[in-house]
Structures are given as C-alpha cells and as structure tokens.
N, C-alpha and C positions, 0 to 999 in steps of 0.2 A: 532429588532434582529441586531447584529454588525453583519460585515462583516467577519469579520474571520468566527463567525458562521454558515454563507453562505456557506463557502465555505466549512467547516467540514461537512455538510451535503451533499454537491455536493462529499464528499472527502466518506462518508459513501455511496451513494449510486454506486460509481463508486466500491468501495467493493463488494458491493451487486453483482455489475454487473461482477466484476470479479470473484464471486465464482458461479456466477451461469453458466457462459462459463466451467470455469476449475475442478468442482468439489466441496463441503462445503470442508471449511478447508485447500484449496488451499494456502492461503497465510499465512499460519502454518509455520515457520522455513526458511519465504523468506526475504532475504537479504532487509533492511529498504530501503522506497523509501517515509517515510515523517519522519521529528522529532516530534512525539508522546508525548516528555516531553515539549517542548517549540515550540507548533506549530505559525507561525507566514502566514499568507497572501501566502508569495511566495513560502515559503515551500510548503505548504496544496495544492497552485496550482498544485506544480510540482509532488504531489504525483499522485494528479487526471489525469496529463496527464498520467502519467509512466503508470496509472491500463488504462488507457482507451486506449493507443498506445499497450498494450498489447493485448488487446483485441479486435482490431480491426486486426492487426498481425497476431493473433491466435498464440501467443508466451509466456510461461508461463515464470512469473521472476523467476530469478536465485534463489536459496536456499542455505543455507550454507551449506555446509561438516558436515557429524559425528565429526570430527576432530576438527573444529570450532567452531563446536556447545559447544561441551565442555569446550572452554577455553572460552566461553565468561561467564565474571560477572553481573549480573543484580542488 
C-alpha cells in the first residue's frame, strides 16, 4: 500500500470520528480542509489534523453561508 493511501485511510477514519462526535452529515457544506481532487501526503495530513483538533476541542468546522453556497461552481 503507498503512503498517500495511508494516510487517506487515517484521513477516512478521522471522518468517521468526526461525524460520530458531531452528528452523520456533519461535514455536509463545511468549508474544505483537504484537496479532494489532487490529494498529495501533506495535504491529507493537514486534513486529519483539522478533523482530529476538532474534535478533541469539541468545536465544529466552519460551513459556508446560504450565500456562498450558491455562488460556488463545482
């Protein structure tokens, strides 16, 4: 198994552990905290801190606006 896919699995289950504090579906419309299309090592790392500092905080991440939600293109 490469490393990146280490770390995507560490990066999946700190999900897991983030919606199991906050709610399923908790990170529905939250502001990105890894790049998803071009995940790379340091990325992936920095996503699993952000979900795991969250959660050891007890502090949900941010979400976008109604507002923003609409002007974004996917």
């Amino acid at each position: 198994m490469s490393e990146l896919n280490t770390y995507l699995k560490q990066l999946n289950k700190a999900h897991d552990d983030y919606e199991a504090k906050f709610g399923k579906g908790s990170l529905d419309d939250v502001i990105p905290y890894f790049d998803p299309v071009n995940p790379e090592i340091d990325n992936v790392q920095e996503g699993i801190r952000i979900l795991r500092d969250a959660i050891e905080n007890n502090k949900p991440l941010p979400k976008f606006s109604n507002d923003l939600k609409s002007d974004i293109i996917y």
